[in-house]
C-alpha positions in Angstrom: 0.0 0.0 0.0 1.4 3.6 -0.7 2.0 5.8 2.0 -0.1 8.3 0.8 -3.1 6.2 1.2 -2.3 5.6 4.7 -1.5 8.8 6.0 -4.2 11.5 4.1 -7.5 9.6 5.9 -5.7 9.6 9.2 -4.1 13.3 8.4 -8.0 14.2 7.1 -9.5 12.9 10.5 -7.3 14.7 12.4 -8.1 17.9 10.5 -11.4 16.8 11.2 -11.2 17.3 14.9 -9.3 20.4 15.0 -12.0 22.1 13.0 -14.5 20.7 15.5 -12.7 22.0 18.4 -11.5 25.5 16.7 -14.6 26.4 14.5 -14.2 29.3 12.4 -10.6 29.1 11.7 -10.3 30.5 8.5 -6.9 28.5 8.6 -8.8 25.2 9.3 -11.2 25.6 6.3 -8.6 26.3 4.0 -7.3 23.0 5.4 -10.0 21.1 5.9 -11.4 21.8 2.3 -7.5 20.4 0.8 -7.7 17.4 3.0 -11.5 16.8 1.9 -10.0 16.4 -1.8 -7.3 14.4 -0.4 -10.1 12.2 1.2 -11.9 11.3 -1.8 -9.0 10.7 -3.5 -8.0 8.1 -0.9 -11.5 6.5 -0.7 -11.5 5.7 -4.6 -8.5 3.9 -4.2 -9.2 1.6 -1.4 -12.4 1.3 -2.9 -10.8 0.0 -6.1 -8.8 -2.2 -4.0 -11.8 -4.0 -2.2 -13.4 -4.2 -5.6 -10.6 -6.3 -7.2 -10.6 -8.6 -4.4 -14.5 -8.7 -4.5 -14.4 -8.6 -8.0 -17.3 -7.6 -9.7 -20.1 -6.1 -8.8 -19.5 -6.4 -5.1 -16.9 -4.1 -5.0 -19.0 -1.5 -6.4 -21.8 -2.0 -4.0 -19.3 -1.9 -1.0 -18.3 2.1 -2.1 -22.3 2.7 -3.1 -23.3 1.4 0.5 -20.9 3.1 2.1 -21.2 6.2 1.0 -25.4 6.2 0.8 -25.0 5.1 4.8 -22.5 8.3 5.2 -24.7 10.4 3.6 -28.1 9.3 5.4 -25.9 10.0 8.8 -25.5 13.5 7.7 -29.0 14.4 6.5 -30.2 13.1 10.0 -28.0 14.9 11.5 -28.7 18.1 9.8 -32.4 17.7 10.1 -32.2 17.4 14.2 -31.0 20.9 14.1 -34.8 21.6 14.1 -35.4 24.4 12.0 -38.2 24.9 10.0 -36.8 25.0 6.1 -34.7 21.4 6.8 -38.0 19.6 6.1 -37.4 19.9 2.5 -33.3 19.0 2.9 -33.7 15.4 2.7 -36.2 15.5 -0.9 -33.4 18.6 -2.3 -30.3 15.9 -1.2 -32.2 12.9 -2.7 -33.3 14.7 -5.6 -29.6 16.0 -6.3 -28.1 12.9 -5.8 -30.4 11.3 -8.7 -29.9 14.5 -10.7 -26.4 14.5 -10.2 -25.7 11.1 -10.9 -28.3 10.1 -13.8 -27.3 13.4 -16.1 -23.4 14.9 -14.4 -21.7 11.4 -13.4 -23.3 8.9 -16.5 -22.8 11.8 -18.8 -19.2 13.0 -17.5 -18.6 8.8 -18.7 -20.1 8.7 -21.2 -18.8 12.1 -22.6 -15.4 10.6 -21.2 -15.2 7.1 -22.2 -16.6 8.5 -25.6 -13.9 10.7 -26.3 -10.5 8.6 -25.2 -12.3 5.2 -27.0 -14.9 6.4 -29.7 -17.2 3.2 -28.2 -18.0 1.2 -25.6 -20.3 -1.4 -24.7 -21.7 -2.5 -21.2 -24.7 -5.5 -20.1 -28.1 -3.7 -21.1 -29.7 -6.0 -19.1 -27.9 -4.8 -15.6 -28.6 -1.2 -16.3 -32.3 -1.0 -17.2 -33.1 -3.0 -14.3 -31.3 -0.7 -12.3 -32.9 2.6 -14.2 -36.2 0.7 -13.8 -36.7 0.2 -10.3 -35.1 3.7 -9.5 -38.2 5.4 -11.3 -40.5 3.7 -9.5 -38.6 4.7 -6.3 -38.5 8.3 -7.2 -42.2 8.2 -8.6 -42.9 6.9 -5.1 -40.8 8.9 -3.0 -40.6 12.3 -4.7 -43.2 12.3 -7.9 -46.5 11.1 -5.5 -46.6 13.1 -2.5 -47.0 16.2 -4.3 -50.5 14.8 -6.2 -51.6 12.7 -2.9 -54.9 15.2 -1.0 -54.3 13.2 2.1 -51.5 15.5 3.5 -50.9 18.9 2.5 -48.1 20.5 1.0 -45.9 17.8 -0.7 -46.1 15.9 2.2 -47.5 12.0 3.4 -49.1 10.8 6.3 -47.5 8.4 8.5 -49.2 5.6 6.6 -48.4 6.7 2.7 -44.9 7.4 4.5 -44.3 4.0 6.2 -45.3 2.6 2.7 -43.1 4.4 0.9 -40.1 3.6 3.3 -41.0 -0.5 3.0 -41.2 -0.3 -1.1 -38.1 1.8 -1.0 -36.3 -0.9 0.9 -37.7 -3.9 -0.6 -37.0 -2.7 -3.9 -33.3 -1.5 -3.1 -33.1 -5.3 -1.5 -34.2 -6.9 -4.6 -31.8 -5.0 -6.4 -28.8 -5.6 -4.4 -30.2 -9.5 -5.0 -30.1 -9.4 -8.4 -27.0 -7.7 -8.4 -25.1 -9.9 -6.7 -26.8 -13.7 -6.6 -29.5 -14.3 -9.5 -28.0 -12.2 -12.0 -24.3 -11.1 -11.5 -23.8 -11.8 -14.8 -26.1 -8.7 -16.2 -23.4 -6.7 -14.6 -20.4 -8.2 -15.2 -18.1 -6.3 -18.2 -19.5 -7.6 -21.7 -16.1 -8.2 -22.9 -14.2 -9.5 -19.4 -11.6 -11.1 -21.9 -10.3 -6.8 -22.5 -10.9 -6.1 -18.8 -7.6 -5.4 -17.3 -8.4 -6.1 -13.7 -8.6 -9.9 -14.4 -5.2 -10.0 -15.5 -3.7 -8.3 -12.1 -3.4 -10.8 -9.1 -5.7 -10.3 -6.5 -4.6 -8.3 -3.4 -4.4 -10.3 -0.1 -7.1 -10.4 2.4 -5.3 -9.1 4.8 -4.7 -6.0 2.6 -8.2 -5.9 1.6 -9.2 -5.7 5.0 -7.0 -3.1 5.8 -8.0 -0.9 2.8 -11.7 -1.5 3.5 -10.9 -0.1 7.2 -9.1 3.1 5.6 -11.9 3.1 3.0 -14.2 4.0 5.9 -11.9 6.0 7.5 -11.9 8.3 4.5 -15.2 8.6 3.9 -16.1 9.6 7.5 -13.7 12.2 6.6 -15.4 13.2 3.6 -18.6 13.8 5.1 -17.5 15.0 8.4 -15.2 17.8 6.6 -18.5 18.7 4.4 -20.0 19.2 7.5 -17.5 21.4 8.9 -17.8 23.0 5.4 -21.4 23.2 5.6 -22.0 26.3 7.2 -19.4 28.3 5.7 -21.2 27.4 2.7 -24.7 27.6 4.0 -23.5 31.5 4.6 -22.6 31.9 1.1 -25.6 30.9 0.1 -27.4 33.3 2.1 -25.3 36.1 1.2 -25.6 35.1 -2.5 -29.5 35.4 -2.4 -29.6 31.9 -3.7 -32.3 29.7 -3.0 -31.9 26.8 0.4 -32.3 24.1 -2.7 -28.7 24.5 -2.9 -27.7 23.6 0.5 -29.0 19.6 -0.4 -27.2 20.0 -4.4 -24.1 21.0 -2.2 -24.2 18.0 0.2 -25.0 15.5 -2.8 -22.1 16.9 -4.6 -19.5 16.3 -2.1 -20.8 13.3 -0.4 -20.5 11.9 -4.1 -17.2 13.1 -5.0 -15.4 9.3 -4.3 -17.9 7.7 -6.3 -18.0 10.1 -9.3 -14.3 10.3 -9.3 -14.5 6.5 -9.2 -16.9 5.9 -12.1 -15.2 8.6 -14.4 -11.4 6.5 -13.9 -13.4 3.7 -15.0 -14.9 4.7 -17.7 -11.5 6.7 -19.3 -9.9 3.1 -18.8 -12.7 1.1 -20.9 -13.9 -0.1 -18.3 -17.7 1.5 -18.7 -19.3 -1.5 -17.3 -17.9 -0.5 -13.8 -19.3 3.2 -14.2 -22.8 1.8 -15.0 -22.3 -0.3 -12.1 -21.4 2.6 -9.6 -23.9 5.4 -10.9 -27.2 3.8 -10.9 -26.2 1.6 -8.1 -25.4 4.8 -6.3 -28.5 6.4 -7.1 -30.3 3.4 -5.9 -29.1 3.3 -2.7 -29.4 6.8 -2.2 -32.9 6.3 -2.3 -33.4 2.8 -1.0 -31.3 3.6 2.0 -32.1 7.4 2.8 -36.1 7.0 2.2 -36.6 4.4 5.4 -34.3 6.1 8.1 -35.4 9.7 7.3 -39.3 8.4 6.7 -38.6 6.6 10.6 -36.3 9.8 12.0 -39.6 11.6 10.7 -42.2 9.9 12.5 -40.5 8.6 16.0 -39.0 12.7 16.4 -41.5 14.3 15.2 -39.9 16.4 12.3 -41.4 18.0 9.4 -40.9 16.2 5.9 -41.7 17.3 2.5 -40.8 15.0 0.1 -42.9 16.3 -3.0 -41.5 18.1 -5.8 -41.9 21.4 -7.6 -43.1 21.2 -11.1 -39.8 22.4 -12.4 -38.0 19.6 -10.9 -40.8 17.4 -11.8 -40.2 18.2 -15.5 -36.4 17.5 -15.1 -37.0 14.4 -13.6 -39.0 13.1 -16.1 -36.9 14.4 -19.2 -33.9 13.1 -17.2 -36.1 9.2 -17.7 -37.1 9.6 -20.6 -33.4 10.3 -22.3 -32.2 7.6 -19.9 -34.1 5.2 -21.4 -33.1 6.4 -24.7 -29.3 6.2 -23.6 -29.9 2.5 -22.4 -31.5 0.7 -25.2 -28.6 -0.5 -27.2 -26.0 -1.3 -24.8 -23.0 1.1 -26.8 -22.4 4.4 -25.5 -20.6 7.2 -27.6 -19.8 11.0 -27.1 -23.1 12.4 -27.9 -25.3 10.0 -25.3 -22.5 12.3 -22.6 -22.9 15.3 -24.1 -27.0 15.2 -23.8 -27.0 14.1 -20.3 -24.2 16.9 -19.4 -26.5 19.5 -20.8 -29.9 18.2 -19.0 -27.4 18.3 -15.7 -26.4 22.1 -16.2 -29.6 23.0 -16.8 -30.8 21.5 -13.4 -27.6 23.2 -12.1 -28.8 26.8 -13.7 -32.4 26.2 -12.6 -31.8 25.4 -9.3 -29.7 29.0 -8.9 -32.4 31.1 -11.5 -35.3 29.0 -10.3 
């Protein structure tokens, strides 16, 4: 193992806790917001490390799961702050994630692995099961509540919302299932004889272990820096005069820094299979994991949640579908497919700050 990727989680931790203890050190941001690149960095490669002794697709799901359960932590823990506008935080963070991932990472790939190899091919079958049951958890989650009359205000009742939780769950279980037992193959690389992880040994287990320990380490890191972060960022916002949507489009983005970073190396080494693997497995998760503990954070505490979309974000959602769909119907990416995802993604970007 490098040094490197020893020392920045441990170094990023302990920058962790000075910023906790000395808060508004402009010093300790500067810092902080270095070792938070430094983190993802790390976490991508001990992720890729688990992954080749997983092999494929578990390795994938290890980072997807991690990160999702990182990410759930910090939306809870935002939302027990108690103010009013957080009701809305976990739908904005969900809804960026999906956003972000569906439209910026696929189409950063696509855009990517388009541009370095002309073509590449991937399992069809893998991917539209995963871009299938990820609309019906969005239609569920954040599409419904704002046409159900039973609770006002793009909200559900404890009922629709205990419903909601169970589907989300059962669906992401299913998933994982088919992921990983029934179907493996639909996500294994179409051509493994061109993969080049199957011609590098294995590392140990003892090495694996000790990467998927660090891999941890770093993404605590990650999230507990974007924490720190958080307000400093919250306070630009403000200042700016943008709109509190881009509190949750700034915790997706840096909560899925390791994973995008991970999908686009993939993707710029042929190895788009991986990226497919990683995005909607992400986005999956996101929901699958984050809908059940906020939905039960919600109703044991007492919080406010809104999980129902405006009709601007509606429409983006569904356009971002549809051309999904289009995207995954042959099973060969190019250039283009990148380039129309990448626009769809800065116009969510725009419209969220010019809403």
């Amino acid at each position: 193992m490098p040094r490197w990727a020893l020392i920045v989680p441990l170094l990023a931790i302990v920058l962790l806790g000075a910023a906790m203890l000395w808060p508004g050190s402009t010093a300790l941001l500067v810092l902080s917001g270095l070792a938070l690149i430094g983190a993802v960095q790390t976490a991508v490669y001990h992720a890729e490390v688990v992954a080749h002794r997983l092999g494929e697709p578990f390795g994938t799901l290890v980072l997807a799961i991690a990160v999702t359960v990182i990410e759930v932590a910090l939306i809870v823990s935002v939302m027990l702050s108690g103010a009013a506008d957080k009701a809305t935080l976990p739908r904005d963070t969900i809804y960026a994630a999906v956003m972000i991932i569906c439209n910026g990472v696929v189409g950063l790939c696509l855009l990517v692995g388009g541009l370095r190899h002309h073509e590449q091919t991937y399992r069809i079958e893998g991917a539209t099961s995963g871009l299938a049951a990820l609309v019906a958890l969005c239609t569920l989650s954040l599409v419904l509540p704002a046409f159900t009359i039973s609770s006002p205000g793009g909200t559900y009742t404890a009922g629709q919302l205990a419903f909601a939780a169970v589907a989300s769950l059962v669906l992401w279980a299913l998933y994982v299932f088919v992921q990983t037992v029934r179907h493996r193959d639909y996500f294994l690389p179409a051509d493994r004889a061109s993969d080049e992880e199957l011609h590098a040994a294995p590392p140990s287990n003892a090495l694996a272990l000790a990467s998927f320990g660090l891999l941890l380490v770093a993404l605590v890191a990650v999230v507990g820096l974007a924490k720190v972060l958080s307000p400093s960022i919250e306070a630009a916002v403000t200042a700016s005069g943008a709109p509190k949507t881009v509190i949750g489009i700034t915790i997706a983005l840096l909560v899925l820094l390791p994973e995008t970073w991970a999908a686009v190396r993939a993707a710029h080494v042929d190895r788009i299979q991986t990226s497919m693997n990683l995005a909607y497995g992400s986005a999956m998760a996101s929901i699958g994991l984050t809908i059940p503990v906020v939905a039960a954070a919600s109703v044991y505490m007492g919080m406010p949640l809104v999980l129902g979309l405006d009709p601007k974000d509606l429409v983006l959602l569904t356009l971002t579908f549809v051309v999904s769909a289009i995207t995954l119907t042959y099973g060969r990416t190019n250039m283009m497919q990148g380039a129309v995802h990448l626009v769809i993604f800065a116009a969510f970007a725009f419209l969220a700050l010019v809403p």
